[in-house]
C-alpha positions in Angstrom: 94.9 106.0 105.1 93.5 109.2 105.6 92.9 112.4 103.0 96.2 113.9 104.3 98.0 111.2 104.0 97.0 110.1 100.8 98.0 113.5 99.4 101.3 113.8 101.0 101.7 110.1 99.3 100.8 111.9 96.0 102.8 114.9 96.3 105.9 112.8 97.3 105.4 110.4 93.9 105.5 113.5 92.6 108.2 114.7 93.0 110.4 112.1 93.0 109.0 111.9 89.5 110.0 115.5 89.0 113.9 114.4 89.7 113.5 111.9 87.6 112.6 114.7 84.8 116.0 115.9 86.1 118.2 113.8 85.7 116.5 112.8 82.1 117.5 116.4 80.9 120.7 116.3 82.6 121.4 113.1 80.2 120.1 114.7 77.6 123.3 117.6 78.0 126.2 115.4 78.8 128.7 114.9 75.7 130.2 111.8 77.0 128.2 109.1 75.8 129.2 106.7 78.7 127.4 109.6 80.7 124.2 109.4 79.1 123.8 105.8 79.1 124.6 105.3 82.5 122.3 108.5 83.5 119.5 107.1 80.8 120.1 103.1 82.9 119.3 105.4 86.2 116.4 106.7 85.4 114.7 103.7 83.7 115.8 101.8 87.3 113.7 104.7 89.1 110.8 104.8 86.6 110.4 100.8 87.1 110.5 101.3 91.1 108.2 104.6 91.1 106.3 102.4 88.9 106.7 99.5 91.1 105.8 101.4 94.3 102.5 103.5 92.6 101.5 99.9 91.6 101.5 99.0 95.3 100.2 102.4 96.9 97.1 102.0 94.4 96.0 98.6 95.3 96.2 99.6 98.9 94.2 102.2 98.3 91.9 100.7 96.5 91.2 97.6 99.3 91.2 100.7 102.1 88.3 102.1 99.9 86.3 99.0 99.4 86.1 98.3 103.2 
């Protein structure tokens, strides 16, 4: 993987982990509590698959880097 691509990699993880940010404050403002839980059980499925996925993206990087 190249420079660029590993930073457009980075900058995507990024941001996906800046809408994630999102919708954890839009949780945070909803009055229905139904909302909020089902808002706060989207974004701990996201931060286990951005977790999952930077997991992956790491050790791939790594094995690029020790060849």
């Amino acid at each position: 993987m190249n420079k660029t691509a590993e930073t457009k990699l980075e900058d995507a993880f990024g941001a996906a982990r800046s809408y994630l940010h999102a919708i954890r404050l839009a949780a945070a403002g909803m009055k229905n509590e139904r909302d909020v839980c089902a808002f706060d059980l989207l974004a701990e499925s996201v931060e286990r698959e951005l977790n999952r996925a930077q997991a992956i993206t790491d050790t791939m990087m790594e094995e690029r880097h020790a060849e």
